[in-house]
TIMI-2910 file (N, C-alpha, C, CB; in pm, 1 decimal, decimal comma, always signed):
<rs>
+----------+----------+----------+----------+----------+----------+----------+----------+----------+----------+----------+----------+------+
!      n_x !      n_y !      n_z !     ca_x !     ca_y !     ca_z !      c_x !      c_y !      c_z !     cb_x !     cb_y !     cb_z ! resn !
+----------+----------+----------+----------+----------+----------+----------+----------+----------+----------+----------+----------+------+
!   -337,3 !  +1045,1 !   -896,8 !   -198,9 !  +1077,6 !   -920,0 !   -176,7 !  +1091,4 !  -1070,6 !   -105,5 !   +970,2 !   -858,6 !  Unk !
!   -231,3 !  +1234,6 !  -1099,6 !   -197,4 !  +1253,8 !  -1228,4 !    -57,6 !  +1231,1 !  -1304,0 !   -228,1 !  +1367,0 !  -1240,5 !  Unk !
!    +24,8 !  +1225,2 !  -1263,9 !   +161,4 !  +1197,9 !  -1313,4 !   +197,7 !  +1045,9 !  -1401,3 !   +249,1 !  +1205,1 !  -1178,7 !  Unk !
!   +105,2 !   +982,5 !  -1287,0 !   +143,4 !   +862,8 !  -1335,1 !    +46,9 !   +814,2 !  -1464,9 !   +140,2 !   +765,2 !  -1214,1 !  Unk !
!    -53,2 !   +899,0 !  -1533,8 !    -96,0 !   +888,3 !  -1615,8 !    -46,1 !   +954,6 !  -1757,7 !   -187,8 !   +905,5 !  -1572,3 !  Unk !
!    +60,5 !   +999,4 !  -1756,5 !   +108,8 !  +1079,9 !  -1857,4 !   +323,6 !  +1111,1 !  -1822,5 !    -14,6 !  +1244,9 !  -1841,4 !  Unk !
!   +334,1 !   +986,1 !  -1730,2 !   +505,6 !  +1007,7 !  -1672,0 !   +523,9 !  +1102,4 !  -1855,7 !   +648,5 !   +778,9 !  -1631,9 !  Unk !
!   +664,3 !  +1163,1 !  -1810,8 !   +681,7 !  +1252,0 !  -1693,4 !   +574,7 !  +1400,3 !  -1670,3 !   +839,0 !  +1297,9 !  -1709,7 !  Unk !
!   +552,3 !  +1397,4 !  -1798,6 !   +444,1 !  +1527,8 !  -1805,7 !   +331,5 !  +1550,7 !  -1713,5 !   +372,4 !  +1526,8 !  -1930,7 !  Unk !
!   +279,2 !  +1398,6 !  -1712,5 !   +148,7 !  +1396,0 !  -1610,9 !    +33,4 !  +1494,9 !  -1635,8 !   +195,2 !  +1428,1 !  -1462,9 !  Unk !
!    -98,3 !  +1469,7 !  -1623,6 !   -171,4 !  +1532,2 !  -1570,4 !   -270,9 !  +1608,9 !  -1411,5 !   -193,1 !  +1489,3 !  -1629,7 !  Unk !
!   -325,7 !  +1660,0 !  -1458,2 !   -371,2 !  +1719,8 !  -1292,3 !   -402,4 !  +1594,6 !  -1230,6 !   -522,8 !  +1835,3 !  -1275,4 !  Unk !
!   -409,5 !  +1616,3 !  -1101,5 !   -414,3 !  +1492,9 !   -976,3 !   -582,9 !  +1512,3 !   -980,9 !   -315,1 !  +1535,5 !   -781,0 !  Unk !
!   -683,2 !  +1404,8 !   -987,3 !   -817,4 !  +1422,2 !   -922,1 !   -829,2 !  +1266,0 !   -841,5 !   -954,6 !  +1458,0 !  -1052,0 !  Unk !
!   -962,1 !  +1327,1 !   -778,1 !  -1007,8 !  +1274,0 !   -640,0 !  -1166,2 !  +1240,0 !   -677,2 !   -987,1 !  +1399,6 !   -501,5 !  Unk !
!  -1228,0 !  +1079,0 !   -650,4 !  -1334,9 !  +1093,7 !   -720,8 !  -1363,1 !   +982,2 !   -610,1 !  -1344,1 !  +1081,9 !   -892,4 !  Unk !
!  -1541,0 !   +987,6 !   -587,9 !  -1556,8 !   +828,8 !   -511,3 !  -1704,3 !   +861,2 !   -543,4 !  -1501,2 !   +789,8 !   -311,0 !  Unk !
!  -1758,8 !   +714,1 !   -550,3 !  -1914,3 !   +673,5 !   -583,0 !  -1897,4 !   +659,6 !   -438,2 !  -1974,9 !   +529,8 !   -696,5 !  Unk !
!  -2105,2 !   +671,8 !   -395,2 !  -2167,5 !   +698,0 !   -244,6 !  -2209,3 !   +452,7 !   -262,7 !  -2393,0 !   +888,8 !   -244,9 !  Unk !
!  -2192,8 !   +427,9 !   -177,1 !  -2207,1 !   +277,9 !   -151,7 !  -2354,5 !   +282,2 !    -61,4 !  -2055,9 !   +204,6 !    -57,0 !  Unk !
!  -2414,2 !   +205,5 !   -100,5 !  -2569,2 !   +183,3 !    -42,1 !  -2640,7 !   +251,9 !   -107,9 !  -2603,9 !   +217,5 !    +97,8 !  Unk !
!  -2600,3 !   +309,7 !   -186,9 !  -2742,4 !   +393,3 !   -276,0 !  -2789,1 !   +319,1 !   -390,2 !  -2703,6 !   +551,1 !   -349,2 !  Unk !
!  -2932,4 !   +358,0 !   -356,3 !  -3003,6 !   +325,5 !   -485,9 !  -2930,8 !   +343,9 !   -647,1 !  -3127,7 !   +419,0 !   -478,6 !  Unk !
!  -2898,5 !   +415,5 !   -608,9 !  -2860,5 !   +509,1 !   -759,9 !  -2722,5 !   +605,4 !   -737,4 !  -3010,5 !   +636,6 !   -804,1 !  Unk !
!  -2641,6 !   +505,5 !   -734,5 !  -2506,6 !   +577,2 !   -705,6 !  -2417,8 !   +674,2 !   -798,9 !  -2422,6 !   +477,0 !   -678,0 !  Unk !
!  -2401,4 !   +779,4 !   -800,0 !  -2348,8 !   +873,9 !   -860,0 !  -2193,0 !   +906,8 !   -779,0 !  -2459,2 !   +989,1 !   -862,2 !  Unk !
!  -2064,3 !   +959,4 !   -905,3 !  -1990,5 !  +1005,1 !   -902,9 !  -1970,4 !  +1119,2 !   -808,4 !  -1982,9 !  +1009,6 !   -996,3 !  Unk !
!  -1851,8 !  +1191,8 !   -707,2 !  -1872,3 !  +1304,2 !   -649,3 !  -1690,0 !  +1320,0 !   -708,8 !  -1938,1 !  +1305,1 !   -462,9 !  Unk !
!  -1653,6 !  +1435,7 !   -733,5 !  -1513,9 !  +1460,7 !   -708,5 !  -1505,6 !  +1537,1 !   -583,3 !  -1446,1 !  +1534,2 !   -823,0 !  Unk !
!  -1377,1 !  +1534,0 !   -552,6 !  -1320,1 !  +1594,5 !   -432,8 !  -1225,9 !  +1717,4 !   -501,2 !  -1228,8 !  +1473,8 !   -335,4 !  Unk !
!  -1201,2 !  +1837,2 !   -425,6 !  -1063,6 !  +1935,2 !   -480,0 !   -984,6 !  +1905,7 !   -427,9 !  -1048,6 !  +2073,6 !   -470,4 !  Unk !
!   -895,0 !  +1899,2 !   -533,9 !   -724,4 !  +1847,8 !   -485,6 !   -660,1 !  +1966,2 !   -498,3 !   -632,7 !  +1723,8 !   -588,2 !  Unk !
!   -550,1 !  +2028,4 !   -442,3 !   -470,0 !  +2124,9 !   -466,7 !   -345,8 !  +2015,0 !   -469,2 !   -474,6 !  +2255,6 !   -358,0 !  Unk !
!   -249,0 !  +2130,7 !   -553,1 !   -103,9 !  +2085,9 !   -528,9 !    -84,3 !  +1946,1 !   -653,2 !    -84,2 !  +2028,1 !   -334,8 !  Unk !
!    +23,0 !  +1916,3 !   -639,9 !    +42,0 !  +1770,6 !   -714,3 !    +94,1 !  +1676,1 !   -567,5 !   +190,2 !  +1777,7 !   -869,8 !  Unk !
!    +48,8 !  +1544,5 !   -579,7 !    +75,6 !  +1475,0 !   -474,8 !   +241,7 !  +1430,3 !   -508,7 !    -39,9 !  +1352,9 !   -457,3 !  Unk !
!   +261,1 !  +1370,1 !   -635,2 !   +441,1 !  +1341,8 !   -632,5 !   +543,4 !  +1416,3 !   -584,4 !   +497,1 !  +1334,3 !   -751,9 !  Unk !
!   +559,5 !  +1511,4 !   -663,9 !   +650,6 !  +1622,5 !   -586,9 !   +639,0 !  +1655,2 !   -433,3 !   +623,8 !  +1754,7 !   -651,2 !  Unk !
!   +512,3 !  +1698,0 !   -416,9 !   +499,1 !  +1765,1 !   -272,2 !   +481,7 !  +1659,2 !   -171,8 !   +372,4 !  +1867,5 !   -259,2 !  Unk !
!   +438,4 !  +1536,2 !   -213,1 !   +465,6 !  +1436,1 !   -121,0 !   +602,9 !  +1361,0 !    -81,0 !   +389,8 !  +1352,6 !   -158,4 !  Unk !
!   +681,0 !  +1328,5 !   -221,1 !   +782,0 !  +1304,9 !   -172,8 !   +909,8 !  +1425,6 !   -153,9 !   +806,9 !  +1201,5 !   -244,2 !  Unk !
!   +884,1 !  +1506,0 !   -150,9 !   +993,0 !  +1648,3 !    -83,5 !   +970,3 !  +1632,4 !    +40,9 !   +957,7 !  +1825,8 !   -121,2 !  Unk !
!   +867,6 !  +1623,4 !    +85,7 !   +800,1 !  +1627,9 !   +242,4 !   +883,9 !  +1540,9 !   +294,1 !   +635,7 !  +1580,7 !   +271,5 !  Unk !
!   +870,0 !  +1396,4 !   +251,2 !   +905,9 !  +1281,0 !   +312,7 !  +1060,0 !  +1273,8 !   +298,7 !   +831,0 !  +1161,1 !   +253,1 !  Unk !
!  +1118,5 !  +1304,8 !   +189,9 !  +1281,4 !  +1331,5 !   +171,2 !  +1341,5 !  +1420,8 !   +247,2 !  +1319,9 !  +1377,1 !    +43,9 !  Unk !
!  +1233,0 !  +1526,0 !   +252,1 !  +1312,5 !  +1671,1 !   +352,5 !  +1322,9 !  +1586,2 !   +496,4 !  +1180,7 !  +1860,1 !   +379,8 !  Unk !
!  +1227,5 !  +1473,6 !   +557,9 !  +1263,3 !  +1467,2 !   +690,3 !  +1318,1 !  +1338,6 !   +698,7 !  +1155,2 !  +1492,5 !   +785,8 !  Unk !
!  +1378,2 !  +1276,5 !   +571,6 !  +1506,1 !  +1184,0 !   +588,0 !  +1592,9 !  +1247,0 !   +601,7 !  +1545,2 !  +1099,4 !   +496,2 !  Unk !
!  +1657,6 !  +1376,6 !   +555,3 !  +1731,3 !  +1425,5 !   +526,1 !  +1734,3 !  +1482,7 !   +674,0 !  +1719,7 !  +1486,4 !   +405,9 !  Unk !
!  +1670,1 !  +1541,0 !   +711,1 !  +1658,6 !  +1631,4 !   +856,1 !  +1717,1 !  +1497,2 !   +951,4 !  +1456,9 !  +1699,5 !   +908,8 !  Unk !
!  +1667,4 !  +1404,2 !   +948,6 !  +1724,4 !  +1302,1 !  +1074,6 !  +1881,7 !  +1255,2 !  +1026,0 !  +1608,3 !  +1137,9 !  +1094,5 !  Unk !
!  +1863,2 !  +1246,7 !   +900,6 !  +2022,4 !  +1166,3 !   +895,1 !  +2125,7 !  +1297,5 !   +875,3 !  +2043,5 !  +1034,5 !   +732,6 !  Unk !
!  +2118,6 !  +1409,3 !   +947,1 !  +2212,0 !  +1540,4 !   +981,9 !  +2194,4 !  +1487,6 !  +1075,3 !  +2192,5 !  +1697,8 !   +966,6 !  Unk !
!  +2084,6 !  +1534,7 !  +1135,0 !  +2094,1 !  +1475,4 !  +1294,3 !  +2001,9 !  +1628,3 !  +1321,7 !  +2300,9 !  +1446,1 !  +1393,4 !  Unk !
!  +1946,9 !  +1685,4 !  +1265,8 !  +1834,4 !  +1816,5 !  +1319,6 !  +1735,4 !  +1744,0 !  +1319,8 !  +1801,2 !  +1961,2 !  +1226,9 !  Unk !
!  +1710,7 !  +1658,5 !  +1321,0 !  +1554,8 !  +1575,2 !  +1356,3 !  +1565,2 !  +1443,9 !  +1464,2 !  +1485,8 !  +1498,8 !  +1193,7 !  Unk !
!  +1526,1 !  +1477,9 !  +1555,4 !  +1552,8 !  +1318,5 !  +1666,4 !  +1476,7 !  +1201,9 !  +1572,5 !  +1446,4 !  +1325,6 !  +1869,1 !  Unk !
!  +1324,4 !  +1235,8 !  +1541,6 !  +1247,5 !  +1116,5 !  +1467,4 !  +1190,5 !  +1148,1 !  +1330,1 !  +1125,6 !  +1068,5 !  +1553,3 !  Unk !
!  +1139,2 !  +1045,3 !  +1278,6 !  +1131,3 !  +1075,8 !  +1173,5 !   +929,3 !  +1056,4 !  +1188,6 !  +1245,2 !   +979,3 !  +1068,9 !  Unk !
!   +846,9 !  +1119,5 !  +1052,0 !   +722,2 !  +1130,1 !  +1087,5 !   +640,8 !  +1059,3 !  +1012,8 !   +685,4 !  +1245,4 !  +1091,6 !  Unk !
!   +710,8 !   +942,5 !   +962,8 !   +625,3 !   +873,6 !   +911,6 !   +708,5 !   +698,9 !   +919,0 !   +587,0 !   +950,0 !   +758,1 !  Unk !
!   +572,7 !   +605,4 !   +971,3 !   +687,1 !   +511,8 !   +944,1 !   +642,1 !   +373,2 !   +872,7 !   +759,6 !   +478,9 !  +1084,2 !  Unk !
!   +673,2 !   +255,7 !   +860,1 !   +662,4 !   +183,1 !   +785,3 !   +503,8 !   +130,0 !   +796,9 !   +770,1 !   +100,8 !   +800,3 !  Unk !
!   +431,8 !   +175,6 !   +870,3 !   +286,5 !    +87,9 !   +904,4 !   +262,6 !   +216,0 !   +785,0 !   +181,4 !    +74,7 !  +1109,1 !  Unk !
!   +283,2 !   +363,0 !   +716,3 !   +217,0 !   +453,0 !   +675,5 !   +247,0 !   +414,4 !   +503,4 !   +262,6 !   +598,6 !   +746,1 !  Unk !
!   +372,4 !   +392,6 !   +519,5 !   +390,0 !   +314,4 !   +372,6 !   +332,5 !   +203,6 !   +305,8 !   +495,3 !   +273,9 !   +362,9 !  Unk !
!   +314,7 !   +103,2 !   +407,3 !   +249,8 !    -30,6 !   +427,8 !    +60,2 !     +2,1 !   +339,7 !   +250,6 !    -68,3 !   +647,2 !  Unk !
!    +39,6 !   +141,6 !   +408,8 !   -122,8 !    +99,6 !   +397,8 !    -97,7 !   +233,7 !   +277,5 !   -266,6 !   +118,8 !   +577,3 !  Unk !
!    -51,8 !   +378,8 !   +234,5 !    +27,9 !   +376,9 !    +90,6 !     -4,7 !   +322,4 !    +22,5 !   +135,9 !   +346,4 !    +71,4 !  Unk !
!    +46,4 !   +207,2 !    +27,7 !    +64,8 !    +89,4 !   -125,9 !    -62,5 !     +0,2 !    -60,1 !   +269,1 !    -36,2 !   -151,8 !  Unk !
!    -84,6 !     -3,9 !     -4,5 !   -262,7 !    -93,6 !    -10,5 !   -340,7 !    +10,0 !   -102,5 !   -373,5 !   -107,8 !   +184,2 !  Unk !
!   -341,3 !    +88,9 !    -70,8 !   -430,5 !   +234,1 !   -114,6 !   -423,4 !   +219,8 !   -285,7 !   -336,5 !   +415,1 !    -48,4 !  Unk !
!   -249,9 !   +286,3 !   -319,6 !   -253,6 !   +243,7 !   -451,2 !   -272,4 !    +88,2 !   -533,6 !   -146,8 !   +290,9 !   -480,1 !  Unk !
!   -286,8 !     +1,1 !   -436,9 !   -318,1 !   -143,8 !   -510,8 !   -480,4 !   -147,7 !   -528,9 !   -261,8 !   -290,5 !   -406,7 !  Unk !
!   -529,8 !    -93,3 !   -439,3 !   -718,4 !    -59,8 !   -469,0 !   -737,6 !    +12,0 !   -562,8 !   -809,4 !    +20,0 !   -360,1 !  Unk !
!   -633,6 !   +122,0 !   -576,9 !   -650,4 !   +272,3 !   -667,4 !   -640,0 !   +173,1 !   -815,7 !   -483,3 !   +431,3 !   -639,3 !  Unk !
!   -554,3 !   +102,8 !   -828,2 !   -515,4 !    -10,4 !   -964,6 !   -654,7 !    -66,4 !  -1012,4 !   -404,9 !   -165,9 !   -911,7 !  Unk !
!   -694,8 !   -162,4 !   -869,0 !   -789,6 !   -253,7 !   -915,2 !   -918,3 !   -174,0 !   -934,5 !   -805,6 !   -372,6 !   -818,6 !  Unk !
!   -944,5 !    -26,6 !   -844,0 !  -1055,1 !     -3,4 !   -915,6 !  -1059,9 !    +89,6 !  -1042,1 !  -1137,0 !    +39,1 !   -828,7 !  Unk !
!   -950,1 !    +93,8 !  -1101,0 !   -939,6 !   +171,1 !  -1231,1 !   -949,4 !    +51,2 !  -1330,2 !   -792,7 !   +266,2 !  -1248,4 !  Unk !
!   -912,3 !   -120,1 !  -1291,1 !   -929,4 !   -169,0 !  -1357,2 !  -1107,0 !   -217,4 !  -1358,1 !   -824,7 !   -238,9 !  -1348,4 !  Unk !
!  -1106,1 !   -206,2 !  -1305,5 !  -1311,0 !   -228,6 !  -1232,7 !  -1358,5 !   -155,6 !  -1224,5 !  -1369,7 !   -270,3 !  -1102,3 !  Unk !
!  -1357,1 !    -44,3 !  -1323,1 !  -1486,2 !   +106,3 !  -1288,8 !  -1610,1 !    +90,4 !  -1242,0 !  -1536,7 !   +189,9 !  -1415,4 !  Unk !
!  -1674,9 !   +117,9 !  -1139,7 !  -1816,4 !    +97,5 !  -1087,4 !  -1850,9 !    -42,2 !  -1004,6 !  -1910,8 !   +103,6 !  -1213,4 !  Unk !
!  -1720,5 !    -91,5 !   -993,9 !  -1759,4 !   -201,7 !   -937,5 !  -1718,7 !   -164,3 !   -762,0 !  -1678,6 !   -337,6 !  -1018,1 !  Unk !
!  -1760,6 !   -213,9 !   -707,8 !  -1732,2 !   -169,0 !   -543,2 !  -1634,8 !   -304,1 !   -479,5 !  -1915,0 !   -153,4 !   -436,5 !  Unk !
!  -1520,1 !   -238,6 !   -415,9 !  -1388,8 !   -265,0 !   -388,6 !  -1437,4 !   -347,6 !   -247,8 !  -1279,5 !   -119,7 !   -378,6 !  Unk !
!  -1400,9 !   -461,1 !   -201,8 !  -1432,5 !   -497,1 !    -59,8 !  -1336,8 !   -406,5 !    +22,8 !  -1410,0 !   -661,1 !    -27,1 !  Unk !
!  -1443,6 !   -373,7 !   +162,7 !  -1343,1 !   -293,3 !   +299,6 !  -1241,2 !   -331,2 !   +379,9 !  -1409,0 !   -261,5 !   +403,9 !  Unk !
!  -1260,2 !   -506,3 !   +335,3 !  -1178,8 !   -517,4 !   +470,2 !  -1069,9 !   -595,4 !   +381,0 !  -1258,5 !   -609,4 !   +624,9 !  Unk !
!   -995,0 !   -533,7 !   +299,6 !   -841,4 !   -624,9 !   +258,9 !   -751,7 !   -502,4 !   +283,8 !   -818,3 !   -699,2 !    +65,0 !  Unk !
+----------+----------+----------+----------+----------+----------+----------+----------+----------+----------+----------+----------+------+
</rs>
């Protein structure tokens, strides 16, 4: 989440993960399109907005998706504070 490295200007969003069990673990990036801030939260605002008119019966995301969200970015923290170190799976 490039943004949050440069509020408000931000930079590009990248996607990166080391391979676990290898001998000799190397870096891979992933391609990201898009910026995740904007286009994530428009998404999620457009279909608050759609239910509380009332053109949406439900809404498509719900608190178990936010819940694990912010697990995600609390790993994303600790392993930027721990480069190369490997994150346990099961918290």
């Amino acid at each position: 989440m490039g943004v949050n490295l440069d509020y408000p200007t931000g930079k590009p969003d990248t996607a990166e993960y080391a391979e676990r069990g290898s001998n000799s673990p190397r870096w891979h990036s992933l391609p990201v399109s898009g910026n995740n801030f904007p286009d994530a939260f428009m998404g999620t605002m457009g279909a608050l907005q759609s239910f509380a008119e009332g053109s949406a019966s439900t809404l498509p995301s719900h608190f178990e998706d936010a819940f694990q969200t912010m697990a995600l970015v609390e790993a994303l923290y600790r392993s930027s504070e721990l480069p190369g170190l490997p994150l346990p799976l099961d918290e």
